[in-house]
C-alpha positions as CSV (number, residue, x, y, z in Angstrom):
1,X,-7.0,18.4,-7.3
2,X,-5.5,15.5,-5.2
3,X,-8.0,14.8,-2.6
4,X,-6.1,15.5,1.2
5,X,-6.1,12.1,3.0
6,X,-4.5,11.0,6.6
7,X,-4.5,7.6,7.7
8,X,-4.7,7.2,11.4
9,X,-3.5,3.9,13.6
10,X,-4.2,4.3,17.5
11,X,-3.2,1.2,19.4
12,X,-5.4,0.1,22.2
13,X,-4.4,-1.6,25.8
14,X,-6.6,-4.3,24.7
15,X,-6.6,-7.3,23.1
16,X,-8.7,-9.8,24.6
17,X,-12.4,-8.6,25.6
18,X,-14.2,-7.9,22.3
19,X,-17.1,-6.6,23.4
20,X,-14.3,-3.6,23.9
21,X,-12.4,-3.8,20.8
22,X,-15.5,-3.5,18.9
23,X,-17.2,-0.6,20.6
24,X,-14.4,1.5,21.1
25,X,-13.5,0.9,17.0
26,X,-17.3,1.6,16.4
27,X,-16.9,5.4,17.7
28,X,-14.8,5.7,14.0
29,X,-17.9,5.1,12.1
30,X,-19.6,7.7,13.6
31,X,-17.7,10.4,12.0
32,X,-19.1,10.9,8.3
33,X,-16.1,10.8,5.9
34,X,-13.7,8.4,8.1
35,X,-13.6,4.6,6.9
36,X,-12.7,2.1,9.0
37,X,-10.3,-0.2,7.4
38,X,-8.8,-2.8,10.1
39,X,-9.1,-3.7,13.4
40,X,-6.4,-6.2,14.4
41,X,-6.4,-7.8,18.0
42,X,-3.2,-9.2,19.8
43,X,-4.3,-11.6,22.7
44,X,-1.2,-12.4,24.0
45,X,0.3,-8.8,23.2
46,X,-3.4,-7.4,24.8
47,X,-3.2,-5.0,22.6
48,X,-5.3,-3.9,19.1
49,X,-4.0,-2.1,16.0
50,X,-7.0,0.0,14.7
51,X,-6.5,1.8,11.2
52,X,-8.7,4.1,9.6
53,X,-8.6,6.9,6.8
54,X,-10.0,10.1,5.7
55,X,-9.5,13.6,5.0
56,X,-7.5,15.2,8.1
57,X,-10.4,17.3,10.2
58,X,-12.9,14.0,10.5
59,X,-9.8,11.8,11.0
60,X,-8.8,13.8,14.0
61,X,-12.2,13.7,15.0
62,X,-12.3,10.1,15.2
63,X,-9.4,9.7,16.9
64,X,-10.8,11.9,19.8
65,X,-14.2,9.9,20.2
66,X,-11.9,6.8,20.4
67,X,-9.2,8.1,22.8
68,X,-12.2,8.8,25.1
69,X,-14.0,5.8,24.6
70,X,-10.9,3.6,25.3
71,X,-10.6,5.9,28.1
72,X,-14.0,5.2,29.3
73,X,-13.6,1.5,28.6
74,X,-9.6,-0.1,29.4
75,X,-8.1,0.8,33.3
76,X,-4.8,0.5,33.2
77,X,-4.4,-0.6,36.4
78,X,-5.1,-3.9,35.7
79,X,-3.9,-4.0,32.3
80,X,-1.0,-6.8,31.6
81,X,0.7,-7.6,28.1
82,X,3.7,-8.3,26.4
83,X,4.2,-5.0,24.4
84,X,5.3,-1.7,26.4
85,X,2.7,0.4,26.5
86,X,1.5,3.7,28.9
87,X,-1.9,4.3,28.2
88,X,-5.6,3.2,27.6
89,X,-4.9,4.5,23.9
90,X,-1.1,3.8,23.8
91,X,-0.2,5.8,20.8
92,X,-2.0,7.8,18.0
93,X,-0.3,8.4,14.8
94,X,-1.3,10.5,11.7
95,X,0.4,9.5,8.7
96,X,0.0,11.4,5.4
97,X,-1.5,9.9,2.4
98,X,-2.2,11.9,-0.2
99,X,-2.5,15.7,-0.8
100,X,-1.4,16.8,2.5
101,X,2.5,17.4,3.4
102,X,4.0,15.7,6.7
103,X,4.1,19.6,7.9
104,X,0.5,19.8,8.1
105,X,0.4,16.3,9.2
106,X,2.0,17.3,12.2
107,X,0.2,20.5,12.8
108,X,-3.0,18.2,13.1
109,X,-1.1,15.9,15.4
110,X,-0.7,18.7,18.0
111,X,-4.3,19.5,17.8
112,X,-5.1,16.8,18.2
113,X,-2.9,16.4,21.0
114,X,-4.1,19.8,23.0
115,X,-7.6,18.9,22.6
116,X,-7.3,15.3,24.4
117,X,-4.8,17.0,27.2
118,X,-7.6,20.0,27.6
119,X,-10.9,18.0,27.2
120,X,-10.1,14.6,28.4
121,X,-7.4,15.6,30.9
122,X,-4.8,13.2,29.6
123,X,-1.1,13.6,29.4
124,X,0.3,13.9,25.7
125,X,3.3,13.6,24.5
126,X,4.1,14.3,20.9
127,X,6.3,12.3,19.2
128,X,8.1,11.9,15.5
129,X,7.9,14.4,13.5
130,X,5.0,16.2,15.9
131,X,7.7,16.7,18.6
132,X,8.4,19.5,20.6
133,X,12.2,18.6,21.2
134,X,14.5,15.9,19.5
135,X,14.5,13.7,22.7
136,X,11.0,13.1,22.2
137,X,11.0,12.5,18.5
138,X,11.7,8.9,19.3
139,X,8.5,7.3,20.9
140,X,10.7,4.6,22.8
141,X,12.0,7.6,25.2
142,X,8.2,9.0,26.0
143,X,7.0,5.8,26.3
144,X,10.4,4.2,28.7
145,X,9.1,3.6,31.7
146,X,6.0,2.0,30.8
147,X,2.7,2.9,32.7
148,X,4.3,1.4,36.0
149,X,6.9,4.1,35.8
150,X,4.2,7.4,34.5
151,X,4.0,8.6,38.9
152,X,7.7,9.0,38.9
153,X,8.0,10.3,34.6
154,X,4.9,13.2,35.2
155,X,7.1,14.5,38.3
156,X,9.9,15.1,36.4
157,X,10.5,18.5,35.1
158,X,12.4,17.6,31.4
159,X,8.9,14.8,30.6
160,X,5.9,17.8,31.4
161,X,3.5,16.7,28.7
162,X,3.4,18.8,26.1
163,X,-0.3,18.6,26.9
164,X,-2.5,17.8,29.9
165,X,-1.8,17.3,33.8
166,X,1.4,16.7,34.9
167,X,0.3,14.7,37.9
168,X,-0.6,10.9,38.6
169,X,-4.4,11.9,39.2
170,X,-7.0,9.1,40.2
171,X,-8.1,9.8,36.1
172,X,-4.8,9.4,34.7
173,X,-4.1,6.3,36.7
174,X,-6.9,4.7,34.7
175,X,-6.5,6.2,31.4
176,X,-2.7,6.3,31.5
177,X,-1.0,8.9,28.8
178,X,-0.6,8.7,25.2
179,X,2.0,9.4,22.6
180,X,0.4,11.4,19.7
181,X,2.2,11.8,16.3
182,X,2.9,12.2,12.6
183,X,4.8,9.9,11.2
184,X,6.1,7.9,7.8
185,X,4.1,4.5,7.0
186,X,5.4,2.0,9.8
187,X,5.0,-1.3,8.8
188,X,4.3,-3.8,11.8
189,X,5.7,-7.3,11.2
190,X,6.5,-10.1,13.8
191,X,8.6,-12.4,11.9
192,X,7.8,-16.5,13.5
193,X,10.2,-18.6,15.3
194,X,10.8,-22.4,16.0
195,X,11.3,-21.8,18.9
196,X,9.8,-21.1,22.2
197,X,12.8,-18.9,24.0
198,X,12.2,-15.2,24.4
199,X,16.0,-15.1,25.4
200,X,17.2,-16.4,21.8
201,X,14.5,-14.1,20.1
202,X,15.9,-11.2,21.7
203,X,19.3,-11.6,20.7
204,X,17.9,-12.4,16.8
205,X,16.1,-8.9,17.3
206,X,19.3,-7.6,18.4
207,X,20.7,-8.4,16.1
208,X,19.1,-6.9,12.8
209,X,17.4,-3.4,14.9
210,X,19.2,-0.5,14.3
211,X,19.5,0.1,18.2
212,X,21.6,-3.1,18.1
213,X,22.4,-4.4,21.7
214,X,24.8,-3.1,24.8
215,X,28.2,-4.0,24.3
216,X,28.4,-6.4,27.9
217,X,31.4,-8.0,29.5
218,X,31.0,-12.0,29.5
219,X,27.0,-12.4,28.7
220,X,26.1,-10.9,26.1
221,X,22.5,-10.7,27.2
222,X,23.8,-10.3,31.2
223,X,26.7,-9.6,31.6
224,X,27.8,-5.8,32.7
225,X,27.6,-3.0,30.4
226,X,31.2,-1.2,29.5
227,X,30.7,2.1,29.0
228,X,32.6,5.0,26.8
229,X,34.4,7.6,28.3
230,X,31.5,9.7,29.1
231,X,29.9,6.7,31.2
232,X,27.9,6.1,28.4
233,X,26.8,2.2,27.6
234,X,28.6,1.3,23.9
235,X,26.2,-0.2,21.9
236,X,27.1,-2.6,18.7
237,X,25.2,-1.7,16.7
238,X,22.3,-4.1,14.4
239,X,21.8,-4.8,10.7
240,X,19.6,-2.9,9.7
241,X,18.5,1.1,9.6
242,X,15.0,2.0,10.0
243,X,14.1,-1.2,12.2
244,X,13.3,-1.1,15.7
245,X,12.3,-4.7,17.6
246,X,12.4,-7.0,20.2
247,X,11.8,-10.6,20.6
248,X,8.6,-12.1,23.0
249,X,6.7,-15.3,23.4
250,X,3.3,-15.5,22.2
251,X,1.4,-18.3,24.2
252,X,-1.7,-18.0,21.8
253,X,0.6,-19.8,18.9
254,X,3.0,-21.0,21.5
255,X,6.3,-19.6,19.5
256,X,8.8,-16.7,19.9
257,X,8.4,-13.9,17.4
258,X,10.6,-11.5,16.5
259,X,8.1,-7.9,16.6
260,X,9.5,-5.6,14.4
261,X,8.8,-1.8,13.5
262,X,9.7,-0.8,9.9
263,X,10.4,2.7,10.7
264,X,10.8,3.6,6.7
265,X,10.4,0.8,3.9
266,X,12.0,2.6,1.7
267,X,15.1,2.1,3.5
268,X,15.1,-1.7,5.1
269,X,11.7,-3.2,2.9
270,X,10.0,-6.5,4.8
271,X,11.5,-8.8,2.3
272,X,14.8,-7.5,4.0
273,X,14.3,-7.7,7.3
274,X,12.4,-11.1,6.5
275,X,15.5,-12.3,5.3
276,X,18.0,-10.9,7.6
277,X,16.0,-12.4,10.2
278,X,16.2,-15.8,8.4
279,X,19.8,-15.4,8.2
280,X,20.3,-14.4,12.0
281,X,17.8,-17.2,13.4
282,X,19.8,-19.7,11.2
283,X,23.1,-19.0,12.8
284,X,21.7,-19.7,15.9
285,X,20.4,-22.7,14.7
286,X,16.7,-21.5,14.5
287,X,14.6,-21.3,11.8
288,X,12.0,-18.8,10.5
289,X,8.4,-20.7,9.9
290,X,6.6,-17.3,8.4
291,X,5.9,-13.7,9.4
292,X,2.8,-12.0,10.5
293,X,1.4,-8.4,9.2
294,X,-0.3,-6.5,12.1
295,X,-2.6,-3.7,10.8
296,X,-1.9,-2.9,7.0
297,X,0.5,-2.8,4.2
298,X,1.0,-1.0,1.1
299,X,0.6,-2.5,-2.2
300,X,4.2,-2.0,-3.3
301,X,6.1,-3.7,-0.8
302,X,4.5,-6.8,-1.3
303,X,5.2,-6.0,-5.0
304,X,8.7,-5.2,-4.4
305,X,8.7,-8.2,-2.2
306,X,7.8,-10.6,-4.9
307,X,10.2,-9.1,-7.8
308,X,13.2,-9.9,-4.9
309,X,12.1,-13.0,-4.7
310,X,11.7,-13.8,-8.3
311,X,15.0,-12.3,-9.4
312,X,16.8,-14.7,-6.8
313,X,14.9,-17.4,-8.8
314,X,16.2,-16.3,-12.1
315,X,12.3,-15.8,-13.3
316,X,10.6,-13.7,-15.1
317,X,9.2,-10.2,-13.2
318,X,6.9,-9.7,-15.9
319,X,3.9,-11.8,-14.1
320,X,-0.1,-9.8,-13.3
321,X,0.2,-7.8,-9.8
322,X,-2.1,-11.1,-8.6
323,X,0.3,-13.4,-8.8
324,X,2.8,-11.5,-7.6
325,X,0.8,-10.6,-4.2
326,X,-0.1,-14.3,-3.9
327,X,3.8,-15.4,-4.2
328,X,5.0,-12.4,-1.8
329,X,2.6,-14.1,0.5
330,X,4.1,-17.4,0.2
331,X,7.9,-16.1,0.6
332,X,7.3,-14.1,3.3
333,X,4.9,-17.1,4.9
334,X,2.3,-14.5,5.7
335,X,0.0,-17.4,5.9
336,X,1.9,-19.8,8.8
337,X,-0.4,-18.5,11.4
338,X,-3.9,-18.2,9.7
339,X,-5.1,-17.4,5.8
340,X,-4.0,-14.1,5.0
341,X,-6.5,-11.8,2.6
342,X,-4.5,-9.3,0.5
343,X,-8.8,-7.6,0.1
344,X,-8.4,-6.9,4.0
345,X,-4.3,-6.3,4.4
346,X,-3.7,-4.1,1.6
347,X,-4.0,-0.6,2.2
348,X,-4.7,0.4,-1.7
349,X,-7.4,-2.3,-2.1
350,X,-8.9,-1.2,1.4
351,X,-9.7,2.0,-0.1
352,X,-10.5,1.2,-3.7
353,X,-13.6,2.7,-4.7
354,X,-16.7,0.3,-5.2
355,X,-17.4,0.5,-9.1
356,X,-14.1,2.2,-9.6
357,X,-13.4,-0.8,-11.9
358,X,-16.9,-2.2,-13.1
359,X,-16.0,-3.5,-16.2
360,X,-12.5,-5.2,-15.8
361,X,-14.1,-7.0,-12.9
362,X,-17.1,-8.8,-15.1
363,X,-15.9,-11.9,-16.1
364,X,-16.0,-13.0,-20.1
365,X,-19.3,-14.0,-20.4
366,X,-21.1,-10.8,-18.5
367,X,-18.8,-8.6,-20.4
368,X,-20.1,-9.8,-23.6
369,X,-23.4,-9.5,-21.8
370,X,-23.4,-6.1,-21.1
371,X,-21.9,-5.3,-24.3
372,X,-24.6,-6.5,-26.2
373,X,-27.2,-5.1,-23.8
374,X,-29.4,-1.9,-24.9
375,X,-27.4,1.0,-23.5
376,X,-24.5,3.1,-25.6
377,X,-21.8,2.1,-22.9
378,X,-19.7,0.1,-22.6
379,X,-19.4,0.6,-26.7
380,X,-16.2,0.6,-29.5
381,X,-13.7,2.6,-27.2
382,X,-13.6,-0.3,-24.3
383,X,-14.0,-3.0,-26.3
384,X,-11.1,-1.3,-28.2
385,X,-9.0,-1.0,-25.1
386,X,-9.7,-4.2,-23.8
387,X,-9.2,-6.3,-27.2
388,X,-5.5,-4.4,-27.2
389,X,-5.0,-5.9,-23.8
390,X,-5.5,-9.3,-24.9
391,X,-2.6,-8.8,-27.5
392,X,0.1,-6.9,-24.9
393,X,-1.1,-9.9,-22.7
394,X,-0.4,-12.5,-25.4
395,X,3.0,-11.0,-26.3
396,X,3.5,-10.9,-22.2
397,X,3.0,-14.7,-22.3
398,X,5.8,-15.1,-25.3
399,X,8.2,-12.9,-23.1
400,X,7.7,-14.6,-19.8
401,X,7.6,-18.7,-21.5
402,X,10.9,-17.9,-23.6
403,X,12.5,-16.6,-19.9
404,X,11.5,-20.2,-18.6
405,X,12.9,-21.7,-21.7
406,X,15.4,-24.9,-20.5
407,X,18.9,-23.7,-22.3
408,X,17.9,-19.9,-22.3
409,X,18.6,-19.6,-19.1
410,X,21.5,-17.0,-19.4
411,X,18.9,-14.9,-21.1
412,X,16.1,-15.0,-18.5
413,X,16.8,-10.9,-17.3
414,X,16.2,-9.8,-20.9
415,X,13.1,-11.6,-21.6
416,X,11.9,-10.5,-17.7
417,X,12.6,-6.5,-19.1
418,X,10.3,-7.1,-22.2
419,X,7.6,-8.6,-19.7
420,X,7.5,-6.2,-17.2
421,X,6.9,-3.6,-20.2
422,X,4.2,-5.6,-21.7
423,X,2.7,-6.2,-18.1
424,X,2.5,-2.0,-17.5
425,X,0.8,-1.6,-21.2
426,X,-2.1,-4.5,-20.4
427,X,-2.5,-3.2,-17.1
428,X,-2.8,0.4,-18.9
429,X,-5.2,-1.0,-21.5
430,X,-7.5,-2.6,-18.8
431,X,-7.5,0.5,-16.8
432,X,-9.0,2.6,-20.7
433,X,-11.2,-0.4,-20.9
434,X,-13.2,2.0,-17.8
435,X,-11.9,4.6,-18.6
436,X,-13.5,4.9,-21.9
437,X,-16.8,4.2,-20.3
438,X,-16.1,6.5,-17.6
439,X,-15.4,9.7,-20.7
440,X,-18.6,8.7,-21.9
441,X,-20.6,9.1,-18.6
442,X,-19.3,12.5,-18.1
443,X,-20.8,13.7,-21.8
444,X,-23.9,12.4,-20.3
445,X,-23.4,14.3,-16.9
446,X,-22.3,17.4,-18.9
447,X,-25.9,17.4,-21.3
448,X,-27.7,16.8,-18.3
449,X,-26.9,20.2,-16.7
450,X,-29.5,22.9,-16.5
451,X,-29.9,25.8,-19.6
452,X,-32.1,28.0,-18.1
453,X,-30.2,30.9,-18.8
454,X,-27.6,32.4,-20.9
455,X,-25.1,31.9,-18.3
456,X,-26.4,27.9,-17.7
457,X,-26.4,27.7,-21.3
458,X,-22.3,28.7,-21.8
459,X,-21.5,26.8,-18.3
460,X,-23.0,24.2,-20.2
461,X,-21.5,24.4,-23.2
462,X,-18.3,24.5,-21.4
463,X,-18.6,21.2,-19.6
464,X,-19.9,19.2,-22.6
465,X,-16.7,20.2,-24.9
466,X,-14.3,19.2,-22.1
467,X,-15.8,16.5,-21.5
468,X,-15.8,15.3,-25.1
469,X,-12.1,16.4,-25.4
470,X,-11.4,14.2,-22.7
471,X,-13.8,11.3,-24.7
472,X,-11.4,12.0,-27.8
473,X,-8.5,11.9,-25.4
474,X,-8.9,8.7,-23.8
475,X,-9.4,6.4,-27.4
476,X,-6.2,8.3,-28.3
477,X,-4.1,7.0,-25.6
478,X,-5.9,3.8,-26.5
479,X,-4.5,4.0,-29.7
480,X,-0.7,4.8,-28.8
481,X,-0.6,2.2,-26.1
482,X,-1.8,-0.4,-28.7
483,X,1.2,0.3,-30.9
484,X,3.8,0.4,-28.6
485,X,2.7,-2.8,-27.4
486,X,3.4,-4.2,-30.7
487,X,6.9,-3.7,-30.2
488,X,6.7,-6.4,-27.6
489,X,5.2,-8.4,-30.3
490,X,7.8,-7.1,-32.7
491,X,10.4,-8.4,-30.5
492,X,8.9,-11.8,-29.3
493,X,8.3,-12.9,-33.1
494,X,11.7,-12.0,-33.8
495,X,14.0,-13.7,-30.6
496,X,11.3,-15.1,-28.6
497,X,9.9,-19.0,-28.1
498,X,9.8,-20.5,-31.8
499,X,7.0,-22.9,-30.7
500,X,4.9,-19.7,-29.6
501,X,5.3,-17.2,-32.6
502,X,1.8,-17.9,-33.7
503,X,1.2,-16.5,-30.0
504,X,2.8,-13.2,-31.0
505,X,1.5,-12.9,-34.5
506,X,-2.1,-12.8,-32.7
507,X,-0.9,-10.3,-30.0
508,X,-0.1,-8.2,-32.7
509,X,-3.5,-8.5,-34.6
510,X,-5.4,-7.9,-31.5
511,X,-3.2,-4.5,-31.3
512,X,-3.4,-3.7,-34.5
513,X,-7.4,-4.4,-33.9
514,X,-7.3,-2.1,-30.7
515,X,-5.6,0.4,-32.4
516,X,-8.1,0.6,-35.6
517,X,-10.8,0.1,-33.2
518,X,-9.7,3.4,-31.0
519,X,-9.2,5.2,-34.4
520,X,-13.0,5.0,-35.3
521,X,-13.4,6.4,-31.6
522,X,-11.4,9.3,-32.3
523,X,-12.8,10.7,-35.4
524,X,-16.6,9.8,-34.2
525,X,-16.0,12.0,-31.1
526,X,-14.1,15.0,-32.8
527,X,-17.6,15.5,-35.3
528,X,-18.9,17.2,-32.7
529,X,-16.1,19.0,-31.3
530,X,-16.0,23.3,-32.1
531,X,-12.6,23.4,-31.0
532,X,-11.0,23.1,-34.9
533,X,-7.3,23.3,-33.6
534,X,-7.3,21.0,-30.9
535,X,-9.3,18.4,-33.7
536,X,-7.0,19.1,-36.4
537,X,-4.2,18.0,-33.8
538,X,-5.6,15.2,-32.1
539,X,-7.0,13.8,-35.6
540,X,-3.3,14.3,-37.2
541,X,-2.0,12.2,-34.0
542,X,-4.6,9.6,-34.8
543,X,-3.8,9.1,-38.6
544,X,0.1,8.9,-37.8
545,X,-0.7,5.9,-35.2
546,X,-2.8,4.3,-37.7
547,X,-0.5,4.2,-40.2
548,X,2.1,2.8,-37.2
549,X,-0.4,0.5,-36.4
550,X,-0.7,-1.2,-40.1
551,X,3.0,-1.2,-40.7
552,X,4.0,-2.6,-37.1
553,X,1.0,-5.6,-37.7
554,X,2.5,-6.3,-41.6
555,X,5.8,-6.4,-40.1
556,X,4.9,-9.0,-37.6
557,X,2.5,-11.3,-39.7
558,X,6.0,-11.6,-42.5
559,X,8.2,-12.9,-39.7
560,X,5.3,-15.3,-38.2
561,X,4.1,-16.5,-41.7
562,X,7.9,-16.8,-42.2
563,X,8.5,-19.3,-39.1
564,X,5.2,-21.3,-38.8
């Protein structure tokens, strides 16, 4: 079962003391199941991002020892910064992970919400898809006004919090309100300017937000708004859906930024709005230097990022998710304003488990090492798995040189197709290379279990033959994986680089190896097995890959022996 997993991102009024920052972040660490995974201060903004994930009860725990800290800690009264804010903790999404529907996402939100209004008598207003009404679904509206405008906003009628006072008390003039919700991933980004005018940032921001800007007579920043028939300001509206932004001057870098929300990367991704913005900047003869990430992002968009970039370039997409981060990096100049660490802005590699990996990680020589040492694992089924890596990696290499090729230029998508397959099938194999340790471990867990009694005994007995069907399981996928990667090979000895057929001859031996290799897993771990139909099906599976395997490798070797 999919483990349930909320990620929460409160925003703090402050950015410069911390001695604050960190205490009020620390609070998160005291909760047992909650890890912290960024805390990202804005001086000139004075404001921080703090992130952190867990399952959905200890998240909203969190989140209530850090709304009172920061209350304890920030006074708004003194509070100054460029972003609009209206409270100690400005705002306190919940945004579903894993496991857990936006639904029940909300549901927590409002909890949440009720307990801070109740417990630490400050106003809440629920926002996105935790709303009590569509007027407040958009945080902009709760939050208009600012703190300098929250006397006049809890005195009206149609803003009552949803929860706590509705009056400017001596406490909520220090603690201010907050906006608590569930939301989609946001992505923030503040895209870098050569220039130092919040005035021209503006109207770049204005330009590409969805909001757009008020249609004005004469100045389009100044000038008088004309309004529609119902006395209404027209609006023209921006580029892009799913964006919201303004532009500000940050004195720490001394530049204008454009800060952007990313409402919903599936619909306007950063390398969109990254390049929208270029294009807007540039007809106001400005230019883009880089972007800046505040808090985390996921995995993909960089991903999705670098295959935009690289199709523009007319190279192959079939490149290892590492080089693709580092060039999505570069692109989107995540790096202009200070080195940027893909281990501490990633959400996925945030929360990868330590060990999770152990053996992929070991460089040549330890693998070898700990192949050779005295223990049963890693044994035949990784070494399997990994060896058929090296041969979809070698038949990757053919696939992306032969897109490179000077003269084959016209041919560069097709060759990109075949390397993006052999790409997924070595990132596959590297992923059984654990895996098959990981089957074996359980077999070991499984034997370890108590047999007391009759009913230990057959709980027992359970567990050790599913955990061998799923060691017999894993050398089998090893196996088909191996021979569909020789169809890459297949291919690339066939139409790919003449010079580097030798290259795919090898990626197919080192298959054909993997495959064989996996084989010998297979029937080793079915001895033991009881279950006769499951092992007369799984071994049946296993002969018919062999065979595959041997035919695909002969095939191969007669066009390579043919060309070399």
């Amino acid at each position: 079962m999919q483990r349930r997993l909320i990620e929460c991102v409160p925003n703090i009024s402050e950015g410069r003391d911390r001695a604050k920052i960190d205490a009020i972040a620390a609070v998160v660490e005291t909760v047992e199941g909650v890890r912290l995974l960024d805390v990202d201060p804005g001086k000139a903004t004075n404001r921080t991002v703090i992130t952190f994930v867990g399952e959905p009860e200890p998240v909203c725990e969190a989140a209530f020892r850090l709304i009172k800290k920061a209350q304890e800690l920030i006074d708004m009264r003194g509070h100054r910064g460029e972003h609009p804010r209206f409270g100690a903790t400005d705002v306190c999404p919940l945004v579903p992970i894993s496991g857990i529907s936006m639904e029940e996402t909300a549901k927590f939100a409002r909890q949440l919400g009720e307990r801070v209004g109740k417990e630490l008598a400050i106003p809440v207003y629920c926002y996105e898809f935790a709303a009590s009404e569509e007027k407040r679904r958009n945080l902009a509206n709760n939050r208009s006004g600012e703190y300098e405008g929250l006397p006049k906003k809890l005195k009206d009628p149609a803003w009552k919090p949803d929860f706590g006072p509705a009056a400017f008390t001596d406490s909520v003039a220090r603690s201010g309100a907050v906006a608590i919700g569930a939301r989609n991933f946001l992505v923030a980004y503040n895209v870098n300017l050569n220039t130092t005018s919040t005035r021209r940032a503006n109207a770049i921001a204005f330009d590409i937000r969805e909001a757009g800007r008020v249609l004005r007579d004469g100045d389009p920043l100044t000038g008088k708004p004309i309004l529609d028939a119902n006395g209404e300001p027209q609006k023209i509206p921006g580029k892009l859906k799913a964006v919201k932004g303004i532009g500000w001057f940050i004195e720490e870098y001394g530049i204008a930024q454009l800060s952007l929300n990313l409402t919903d990367i599936t619909i306007t991704p950063v390398h969109i709005a990254f390049d929208e913005a270029c294009k807007s900047a540039a007809e106001r003869g400005i230019r883009v230097t880089g972007s800046e990430l505040v808090g985390l992002i996921p995995k993909q968009s960089l991903l999705d990022a670098a295959d935009f970039y690289l199709a523009r370039q007319e190279r192959s997409l079939g490149i290892s998710e590492r080089e693709k981060i580092k060039l999505a990096v570069k692109s989107l100049g995540l790096d202009d304003l200070g080195p940027f660490d893909p281990q501490k802005k990633v959400i996925e590699y945030m929360l990868e488990e330590a060990g999770s990996e152990r053996l992929v990680r070991m460089d040549l020589k330890r693998f070898s090492e700990e192949t050779a040492a005295e223990s049963p694992a890693p044994g035949g089924g990784s070494v399997a798995a990994y060896v058929g890596a090296l041969g979809a990696a070698l038949g990757t290499m053919v696939a992306n040189l032969s897109a490179h090729k000077r003269g084959w230029d016209e041919r560069w998508s097709e060759f990109s197709e075949w390397a993006v397959k052999g790409e997924k099938l070595r990132n596959e194999l590297l992923f059984l290379v654990d895996e098959d340790t990981r089957a074996f471990d359980r077999i070991m867990t499984a034997m370890g279990l108590p047999k007391g009694s009759d009913e230990e005994k057959k709980a027992r007995k359970a567990a050790i033959t599913e955990a061998t069907k799923g060691a017999i399981n894993t050398p089998l996928r090893t196996m088909q994986v191996c021979v569909e990667s020789m169809g890459l090979m297949r291919a690339m000895s066939e139409h790919g680089l003449p010079a580097s057929v030798s290259d795919a001859g090898v990626g197919a031996l080192c298959a054909r190896a993997g495959a064989l290799g996996a084989y010998l897993n297979v029937r080793i771990n079915c001895a033991g097995l009881d279950d006769a139909t499951f092992k007369a099906d799984v071994l049946k599976q296993a002969e018919d890959l062999k065979v595959q395997a041997d035919a695909m490798e002969a095939e191969v070797m007669a066009v390579t022996l043919r060309k070399v």
